[in-house]
C-alpha positions in Angstrom: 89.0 90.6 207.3 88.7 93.5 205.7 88.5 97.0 207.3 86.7 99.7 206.2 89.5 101.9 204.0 91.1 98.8 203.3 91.8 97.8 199.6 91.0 94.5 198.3 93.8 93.2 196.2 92.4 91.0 193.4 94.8 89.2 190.7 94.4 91.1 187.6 92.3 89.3 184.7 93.5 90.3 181.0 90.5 91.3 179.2 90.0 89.9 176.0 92.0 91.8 173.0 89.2 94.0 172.0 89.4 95.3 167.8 89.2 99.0 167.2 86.1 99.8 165.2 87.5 102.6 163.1 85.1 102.9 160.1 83.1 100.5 157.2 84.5 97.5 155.7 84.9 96.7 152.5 81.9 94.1 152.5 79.6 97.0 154.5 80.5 99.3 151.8 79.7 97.2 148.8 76.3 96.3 150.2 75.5 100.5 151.2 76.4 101.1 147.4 74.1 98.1 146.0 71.4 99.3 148.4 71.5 102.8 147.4 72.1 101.9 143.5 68.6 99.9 143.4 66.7 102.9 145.4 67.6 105.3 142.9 66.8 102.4 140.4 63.4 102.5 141.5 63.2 106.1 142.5 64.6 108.3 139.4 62.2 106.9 136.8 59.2 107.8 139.2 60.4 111.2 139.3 61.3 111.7 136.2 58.0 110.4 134.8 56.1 112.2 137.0 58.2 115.5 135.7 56.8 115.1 132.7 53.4 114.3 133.5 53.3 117.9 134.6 54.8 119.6 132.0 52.7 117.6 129.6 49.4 118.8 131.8 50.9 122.4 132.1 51.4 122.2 128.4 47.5 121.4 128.2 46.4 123.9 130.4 48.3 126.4 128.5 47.2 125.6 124.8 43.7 125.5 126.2 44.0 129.3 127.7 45.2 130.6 124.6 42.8 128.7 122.7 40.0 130.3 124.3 41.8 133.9 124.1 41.6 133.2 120.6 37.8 132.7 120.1 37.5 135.3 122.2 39.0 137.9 120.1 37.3 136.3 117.1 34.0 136.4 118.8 34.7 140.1 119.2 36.2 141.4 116.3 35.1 138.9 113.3 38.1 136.9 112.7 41.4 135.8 114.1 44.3 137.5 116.0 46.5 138.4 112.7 49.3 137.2 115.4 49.1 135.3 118.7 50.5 138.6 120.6 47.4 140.5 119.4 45.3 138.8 122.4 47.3 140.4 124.4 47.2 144.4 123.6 44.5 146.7 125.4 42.8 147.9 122.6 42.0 147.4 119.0 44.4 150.1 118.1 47.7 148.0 118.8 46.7 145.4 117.1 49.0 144.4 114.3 46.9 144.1 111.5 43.0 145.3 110.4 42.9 141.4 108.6 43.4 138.3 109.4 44.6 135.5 107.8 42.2 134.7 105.9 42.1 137.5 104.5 38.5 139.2 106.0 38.3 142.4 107.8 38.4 143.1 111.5 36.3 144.8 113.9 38.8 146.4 115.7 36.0 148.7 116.8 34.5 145.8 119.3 37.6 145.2 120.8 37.6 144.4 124.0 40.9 142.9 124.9 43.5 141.8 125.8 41.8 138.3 126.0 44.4 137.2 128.0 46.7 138.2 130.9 49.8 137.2 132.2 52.0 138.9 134.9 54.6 140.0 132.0 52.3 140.7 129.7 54.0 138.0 127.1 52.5 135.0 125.7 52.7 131.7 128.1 56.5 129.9 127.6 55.7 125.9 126.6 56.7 124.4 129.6 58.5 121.6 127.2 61.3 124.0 125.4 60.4 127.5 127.5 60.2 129.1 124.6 57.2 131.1 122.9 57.4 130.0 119.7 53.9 128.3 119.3 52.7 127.6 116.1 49.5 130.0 114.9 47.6 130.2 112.1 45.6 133.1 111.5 43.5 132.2 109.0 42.2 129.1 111.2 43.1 130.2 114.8 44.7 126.7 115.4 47.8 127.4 117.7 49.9 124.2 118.7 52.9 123.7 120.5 56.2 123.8 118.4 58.0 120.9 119.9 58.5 118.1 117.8 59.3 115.4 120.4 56.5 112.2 121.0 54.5 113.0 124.4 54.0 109.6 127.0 50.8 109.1 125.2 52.9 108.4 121.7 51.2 111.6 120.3 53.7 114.4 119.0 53.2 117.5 121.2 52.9 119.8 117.8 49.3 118.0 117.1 48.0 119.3 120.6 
């Protein structure tokens, strides 16, 4: 009988020899790396397509604003910008020349610029090469993007 205080003695049971879990195994890591390799599989063209989708539709979006800069200024004055930066200046006195292109006069006197605005006061960087090197033509107005690389649609970006 046991007493309050008093110790049972029981015979001691070895456990069972337990193993040390002390990181991945081979196998575990081998199936982590195929996992991971087809999720980026799947994942990086997504992204990267989608990447261009918006530089494509910035690209767009930009041609189209300096399109309509461009009319402007020829509504205005008569005749194209003699250079792209000429939508730009504040009045008819800065810009760069008193013809365009095609060789007609302008009326710098109906100025009323500049027929576009940008925080730096530069022309828009194509969001493809962040450059500024658009193609203009001043006798036609007809800017296009310089980049000669084919766009998603099969299209080269300099016929935008």
């Amino acid at each position: 009988m046991l007493t309050r205080g008093a110790e049972s003695k029981q015979p001691a049971v070895p456990l069972p020899r337990q193993r040390l879990h002390h990181g991945f195994t081979l196998i575990e890591l081998a199936v982590l790396m195929v996992v991971m390799g087809i999720l980026a599989g799947i994942i990086i063209p997504q992204v990267l397509a989608a990447t261009r989708r918006a530089n494509e539709s910035a690209l767009r979006a930009d041609l189209q604003t300096l399109r309509v800069a461009i009319e402007r200024f020829h509504a205005d004055c008569g005749g194209y910008p003699p250079r792209l930066n000429d939508i730009l200046v504040w009045n008819g006195d800065h810009v760069s020349a008193a013809v365009e292109g095609g060789g007609h006069d302008l009326d710098l006197e109906s100025y009323r610029g500049p027929y576009m605005r940008t925080g730096d006061m530069l022309l828009p960087c194509d969001p493809l090469t962040d450059l500024r090197d658009w193609q203009y033509d001043s006798a036609t107005g007809a800017v296009h993007s310089n980049n000669s690389r084919v766009a998603s649609d099969g299209t080269f970006y300099s016929t935008w």
